[in-house]
N, C-alpha and C positions, 0 to 999 in steps of 0.2 A: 603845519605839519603836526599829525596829530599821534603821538608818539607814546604807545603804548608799552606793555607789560612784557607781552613776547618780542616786542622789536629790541627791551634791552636786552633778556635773557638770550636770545640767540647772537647778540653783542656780544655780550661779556662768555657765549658758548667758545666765537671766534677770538676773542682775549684769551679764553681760560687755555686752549688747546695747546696754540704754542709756550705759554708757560709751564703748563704740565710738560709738554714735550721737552722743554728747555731743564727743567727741573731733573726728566728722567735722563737726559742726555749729559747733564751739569756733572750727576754721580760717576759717569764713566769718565767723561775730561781730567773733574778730579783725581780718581784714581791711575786715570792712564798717562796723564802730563806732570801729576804731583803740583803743589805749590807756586813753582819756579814756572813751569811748562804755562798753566793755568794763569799765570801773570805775565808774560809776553804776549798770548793769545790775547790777555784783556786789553796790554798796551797797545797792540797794532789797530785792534777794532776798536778802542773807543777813538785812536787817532786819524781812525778811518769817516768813525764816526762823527768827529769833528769837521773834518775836511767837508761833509755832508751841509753840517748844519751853515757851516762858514760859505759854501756854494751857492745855497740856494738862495740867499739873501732875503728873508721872509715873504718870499713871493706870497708866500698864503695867505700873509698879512693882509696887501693888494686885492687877492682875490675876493674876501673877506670885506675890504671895505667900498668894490665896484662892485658887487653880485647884485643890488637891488636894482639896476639895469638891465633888463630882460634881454636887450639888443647885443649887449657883450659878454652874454656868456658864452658863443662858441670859438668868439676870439681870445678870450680867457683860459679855454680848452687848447687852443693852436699854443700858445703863448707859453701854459706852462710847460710843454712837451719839449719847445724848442730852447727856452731861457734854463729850463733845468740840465738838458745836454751841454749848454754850450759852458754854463756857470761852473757848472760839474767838470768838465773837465780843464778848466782856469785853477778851481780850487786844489783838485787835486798834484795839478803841478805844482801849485805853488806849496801845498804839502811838503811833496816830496823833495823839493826842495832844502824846506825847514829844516826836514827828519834828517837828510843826510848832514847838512850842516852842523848841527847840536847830537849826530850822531843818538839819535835816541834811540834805537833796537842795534841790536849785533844782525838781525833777519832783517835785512832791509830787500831781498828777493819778496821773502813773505810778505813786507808793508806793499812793496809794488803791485801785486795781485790785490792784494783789499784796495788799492787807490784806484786800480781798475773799474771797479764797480761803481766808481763813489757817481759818475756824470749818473749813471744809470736812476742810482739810486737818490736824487738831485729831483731829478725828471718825474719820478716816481711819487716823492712827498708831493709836489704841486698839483701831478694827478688825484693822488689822491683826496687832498682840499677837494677841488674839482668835483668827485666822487658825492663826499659829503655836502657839498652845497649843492646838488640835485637830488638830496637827500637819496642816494644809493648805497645804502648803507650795506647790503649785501653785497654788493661787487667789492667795498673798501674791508668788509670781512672775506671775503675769500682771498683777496691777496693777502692778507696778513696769515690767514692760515695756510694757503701754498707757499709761503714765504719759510714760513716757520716747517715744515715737512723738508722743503729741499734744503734744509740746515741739518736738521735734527736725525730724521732717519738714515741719511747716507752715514751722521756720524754715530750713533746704534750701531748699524749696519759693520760697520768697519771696526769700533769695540768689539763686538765680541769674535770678530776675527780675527781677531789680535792684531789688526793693522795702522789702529789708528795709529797717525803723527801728527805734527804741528803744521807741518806743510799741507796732511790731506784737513785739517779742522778748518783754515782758512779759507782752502779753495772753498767751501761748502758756504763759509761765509759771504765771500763772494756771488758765489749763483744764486744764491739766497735775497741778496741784496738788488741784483739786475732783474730775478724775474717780477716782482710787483710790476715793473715797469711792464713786459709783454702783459701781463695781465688786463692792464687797464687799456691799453693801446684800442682794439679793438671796441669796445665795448662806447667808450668813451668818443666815437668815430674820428680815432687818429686814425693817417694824417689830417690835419685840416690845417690851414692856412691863417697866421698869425695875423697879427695887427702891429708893424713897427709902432705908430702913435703913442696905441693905449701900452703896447712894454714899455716904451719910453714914463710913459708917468705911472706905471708898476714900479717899476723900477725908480722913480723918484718915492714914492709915497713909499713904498716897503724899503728902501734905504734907513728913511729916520728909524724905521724899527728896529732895523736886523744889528744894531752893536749890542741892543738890549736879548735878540735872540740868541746871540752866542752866545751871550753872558749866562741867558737862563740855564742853554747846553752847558757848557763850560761849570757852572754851578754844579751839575747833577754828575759830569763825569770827569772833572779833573785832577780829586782827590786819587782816583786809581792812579794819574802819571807822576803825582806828587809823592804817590807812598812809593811808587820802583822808582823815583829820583833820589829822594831822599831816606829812605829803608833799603827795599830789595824787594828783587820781582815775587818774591815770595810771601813779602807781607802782601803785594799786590793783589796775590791769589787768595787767601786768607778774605781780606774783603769783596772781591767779587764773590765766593759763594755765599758770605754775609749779603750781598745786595741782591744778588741773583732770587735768594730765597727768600726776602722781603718781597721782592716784586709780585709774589704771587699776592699782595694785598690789593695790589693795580685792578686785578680784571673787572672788580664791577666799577670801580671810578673812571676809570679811562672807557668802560663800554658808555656810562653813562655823558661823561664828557663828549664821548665823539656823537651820541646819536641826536641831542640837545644844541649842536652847532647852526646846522641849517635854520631852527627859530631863532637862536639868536641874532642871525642874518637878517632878518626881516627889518621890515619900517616900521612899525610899531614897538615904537622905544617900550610901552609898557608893558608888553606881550615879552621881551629879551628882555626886561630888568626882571620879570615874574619868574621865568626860564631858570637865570640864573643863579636868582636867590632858591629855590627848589634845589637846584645841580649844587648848593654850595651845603646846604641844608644832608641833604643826603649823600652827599660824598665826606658829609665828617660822618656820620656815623658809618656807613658801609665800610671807610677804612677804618677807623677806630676796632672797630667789630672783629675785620679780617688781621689787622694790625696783630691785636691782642691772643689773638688764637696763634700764630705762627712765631710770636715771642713766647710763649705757653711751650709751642710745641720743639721748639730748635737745640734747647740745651742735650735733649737725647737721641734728637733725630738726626740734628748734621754728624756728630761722631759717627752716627752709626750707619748711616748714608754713605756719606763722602768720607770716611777713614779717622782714626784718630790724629791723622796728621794737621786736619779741618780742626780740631777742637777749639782752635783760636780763632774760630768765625763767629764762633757765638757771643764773645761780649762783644766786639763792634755791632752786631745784629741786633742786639739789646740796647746801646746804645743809640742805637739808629734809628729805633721803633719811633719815637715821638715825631721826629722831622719825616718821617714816610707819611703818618697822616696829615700835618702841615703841609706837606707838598701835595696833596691829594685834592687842596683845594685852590690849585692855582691855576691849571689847565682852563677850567671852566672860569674864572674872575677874568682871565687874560683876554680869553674868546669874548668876552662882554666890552673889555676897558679899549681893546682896539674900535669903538664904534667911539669911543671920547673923544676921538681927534688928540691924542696925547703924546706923542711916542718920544719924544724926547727925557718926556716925566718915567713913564716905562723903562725906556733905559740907564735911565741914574737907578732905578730902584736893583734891578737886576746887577748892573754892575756893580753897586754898593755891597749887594748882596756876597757877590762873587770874590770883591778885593777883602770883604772880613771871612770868607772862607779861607782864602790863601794865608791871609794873615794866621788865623788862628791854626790852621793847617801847619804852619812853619813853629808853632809854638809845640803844637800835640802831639804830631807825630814824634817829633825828635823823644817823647818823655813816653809814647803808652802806644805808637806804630799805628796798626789799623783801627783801634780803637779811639784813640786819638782824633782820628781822620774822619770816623761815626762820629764823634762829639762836634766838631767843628763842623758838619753839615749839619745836625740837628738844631743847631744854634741857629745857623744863616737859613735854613730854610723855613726855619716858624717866626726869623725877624721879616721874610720876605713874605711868607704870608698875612702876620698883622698887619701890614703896610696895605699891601694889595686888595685882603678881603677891607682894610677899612675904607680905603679907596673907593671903590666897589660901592660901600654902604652909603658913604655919604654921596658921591653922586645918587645912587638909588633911591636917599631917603628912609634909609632904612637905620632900625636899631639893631642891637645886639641881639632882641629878643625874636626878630625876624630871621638870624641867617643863626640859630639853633634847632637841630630836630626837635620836633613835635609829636603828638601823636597821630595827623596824620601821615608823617612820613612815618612813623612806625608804621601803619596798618598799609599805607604804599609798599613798605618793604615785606608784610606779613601776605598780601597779595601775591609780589611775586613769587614766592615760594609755594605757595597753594598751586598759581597759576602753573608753574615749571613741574609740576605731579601732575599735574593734569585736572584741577578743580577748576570748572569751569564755573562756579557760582560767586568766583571770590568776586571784592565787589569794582563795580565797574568804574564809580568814583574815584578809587585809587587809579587808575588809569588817566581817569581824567587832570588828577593831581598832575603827573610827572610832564603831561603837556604843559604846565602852567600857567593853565588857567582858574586855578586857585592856589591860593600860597599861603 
């Protein structure tokens, strides 16, 4: 795959959109839920959003490590349509089970509509793997940006009617959730016809992974349940618009992560170790970069966005900063280390990761709330980076001096910018760079 300048920019176009979208939508939630409002909505969807990661059992994993069998890709196709439905909707019972048990919302009508979605949305990540390892990376950006539309506009749409509620935010989250799934259907020529076998050994091989998947998920969103168990739904809100508007540091790392997948896939272990070191290379600086500009710019903009009521997002946002670029270089380490055969090693790391979150979680909120809750993931997520990216090197063979930008991932990154204006002279070599075939 030979992976050029405009395949990431129109990447990270389809990153950038529903963020901004997320972004302009985030100010009115703010304003129209307040605090409190904007911290149940986070609790329901990120425990929707659990139910997700908990379902699909790393099926991707699986896909990931049979894709270089030409003969099982379209029963890999069948398989993840039907293992994502049926998983999807196991997990989400057993959800809602939980939720009503430990009584964790007062809206448990509202949790039921978001569990609605979760088989759909189950179904949906495994297509998408899918997607990307037939290197379609257009089809897996347009669901993300019709994903992101049917969220964001209807809730626009209903802010300045003055109608928004809590009840109409979710359903939207909902639909939002299900349609990736019709997206791909088609395209993808579902239905087609699974292989019991090969799920059977999907399902063994992506097993040893998936305690380390939760962990990763659980990692990145369970300080939000921790601050409304142990705070208030309001410190909860306080930090989602703190993370929310961090996230906008994601779009080139995550465009760059997902369109780098498919070589990593390949047989040529040295062709994916080259990939990777590149993808780890230019995802610190791209978020360093993006990092630093939205630490720069939040102490005047969140007030002044989102209300004076937000003013207490910006030191956790400050806080946080470090562990956002930390975490920017795991996506792509993780995509490489599933080809080790390791996954039991994986998942000590991730869940190490996750029980010194909790722990310190239980120490900082109690003394400094949402900010608190920033410090204990910036901690756990640059411990789980050192680990991973060293991982990573010493299998690879690689030093220190290899997995830092260079100059020419500078003049790579100085490309696409020329390129995204329209300079069609920038040089062609930097293209050749992000294929990595030079490192």
């Amino acid at each position: 795959m030979r992976t050029g300048v405009r395949t990431l920019l129109q990447t990270m176009a389809s990153q950038a959109v529903p963020l901004v979208l997320a972004a302009v939508a985030g100010v009115f939630l703010a304003r129209c839920l307040q605090p409190e409002g904007r911290g149940v909505y986070a609790t329901i969807t990120t425990t929707a959003g659990i139910a997700t990661v908990a379902g699909h059992l790393s099926v991707g994993r699986s896909q990931i490590a049979l894709w270089p069998v030409l003969e099982r890709h379209r029963s890999l196709a069948g398989n993840a349509a039907v293992l994502g439905l049926v998983l999807g909707a196991a997990s989400a019972l057993l959800t809602l089970g939980a939720v009503s048990a430990l009584a964790l919302t007062a809206a448990t009508h509202l949790m039921v509509v978001a569990l609605l979605a979760v088989p759909f949305g189950v179904a949906a990540v495994n297509l998408r793997g899918i997607a990307l390892l037939e290197s379609r990376v257009g089809l897996a950006n347009r669901a993300v940006v019709l994903s992101a539309v049917a969220l964001y506009v209807p809730i626009l749409l209903l802010a300045v009617a003055g109608r928004l509620t809590l009840t109409s935010v979710v359903a939207c989250w909902a639909v939002s959730t299900i349609l990736p799934f019709v997206v791909f259907a088609r395209p993808l020529g579902l239905p087609v016809r699974g292989e019991a076998a090969l799920a059977r050994r999907q399902l063994a091989l992506s097993g040893r992974y998936h305690l380390g998947t939760v962990a990763f998920h659980l990692l990145l969103t369970v300080d939000v349940l921790l601050l409304n168990a142990w705070a208030a739904p309001a410190e909860a809100g306080l930090y989602t618009v703190a993370t929310s508007f961090l996230s906008l540091s994601r779009v080139p790392t995550d465009a760059l992560a997902q369109i780098v997948l498919s070589r990593q896939a390949v047989r040529d272990e040295s062709d994916a170790r080259a990939v990777t070191a590149r993808a780890v290379r230019l995802n610190l600086m791209l978020s360093s970069a993006a990092v630093g500009v939205l630490a720069c710019a939040a102490p005047p903009l969140i007030p002044g966005l989102y209300g004076a009521a937000f003013t207490g997002s910006v030191l956790p946002l400050l806080a946080l900063a470090p562990g956002t670029v930390a975490w920017s270089l795991l996506r792509p380490v993780e995509q490489y280390l599933v080809r080790v055969g390791r996954p039991m090693a994986m998942t000590a790391v991730a869940a190490g990761a996750l029980a010194s979150n909790v722990a310190l979680n239980a120490v900082t909120i109690p003394l400094w709330g949402p900010a608190g809750a920033a410090l204990a993931s910036t901690v756990s997520y640059g411990a789980m980076a050192v680990v991973e990216v060293g991982w990573f090197a010493r299998v690879a063979g690689l030093g220190a001096r290899d997995l830092l930008p260079g100059a020419r991932d500078v003049r790579w990154a100085a490309a696409a910018v020329l390129r995204g204006s329209g300079a069609r002279h920038a040089s062609r070599g930097a293209e050749r760079s992000i294929s990595g075939r030079t490192t």
